[in-house]
VEXKE-901303 format. One record per residue (C-alpha): x, y, z negated; residue in one letter; residue number from 1. Coordinates in steps of 0.5 Angstrom, whole numbers, plus 500, padded with zeros to 3 digits. Each point is the difference from the previous one (the first is absolute). Layout:
N
X  Y  Z  a  NUM;
...
This chain:
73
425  277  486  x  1;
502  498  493  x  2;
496  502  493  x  3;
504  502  495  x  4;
499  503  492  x  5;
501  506  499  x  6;
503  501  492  x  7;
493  503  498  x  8;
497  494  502  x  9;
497  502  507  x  10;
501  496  506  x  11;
502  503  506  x  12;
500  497  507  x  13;
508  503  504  x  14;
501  498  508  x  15;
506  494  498  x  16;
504  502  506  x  17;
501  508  497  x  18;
504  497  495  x  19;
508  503  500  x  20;
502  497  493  x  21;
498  498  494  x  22;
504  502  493  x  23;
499  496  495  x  24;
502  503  492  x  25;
495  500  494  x  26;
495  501  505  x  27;
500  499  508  x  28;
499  505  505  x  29;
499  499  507  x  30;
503  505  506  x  31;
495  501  506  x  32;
504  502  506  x  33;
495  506  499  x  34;
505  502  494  x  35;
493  499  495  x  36;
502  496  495  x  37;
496  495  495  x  38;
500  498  493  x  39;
498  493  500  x  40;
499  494  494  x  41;
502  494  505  x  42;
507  497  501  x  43;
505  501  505  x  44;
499  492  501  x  45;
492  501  501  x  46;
501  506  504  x  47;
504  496  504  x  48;
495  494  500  x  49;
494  505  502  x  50;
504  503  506  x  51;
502  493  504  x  52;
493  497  499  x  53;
498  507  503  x  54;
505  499  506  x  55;
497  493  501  x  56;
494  502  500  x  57;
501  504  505  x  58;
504  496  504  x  59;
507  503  500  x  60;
504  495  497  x  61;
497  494  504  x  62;
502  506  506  x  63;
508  501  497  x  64;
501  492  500  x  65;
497  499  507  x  66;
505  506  502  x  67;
506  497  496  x  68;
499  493  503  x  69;
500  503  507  x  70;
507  505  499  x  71;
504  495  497  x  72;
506  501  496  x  73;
């Protein structure tokens, strides 16, 4: 789960691993793979940053790695 900000001020807590896309123009706009939309005060680069964190705590980019080395090219 990520915190974000809405443009009126309140945070909002959003389940990281629904995002599909987040737009960004004058204001950034993050589409949940429900299809509901939110616009948000943070970045595209921010929401990116929360994101990976969030997936590193929850151990699935140690588990992509891990599966990568074991494939191989």
């Amino acid at each position: 789960m990520i915190t974000v900000t809405r443009l009126n001020g309140t945070k909002v807590t959003i389940n990281a691993l629904l995002i599909e896309v987040i737009e960004e123009s004058a204001d950034t706009v993050i589409t949940l793979t429900t299809g509901k939309k939110l616009v948000v005060k943070e970045k595209t680069a921010e929401l990116k940053q929360l994101n990976s964190q969030f997936l590193q705590s929850i151990g699935l980019v140690a588990a992509a790695q891990i599966h990568e080395q074991t494939e191989g090219p």
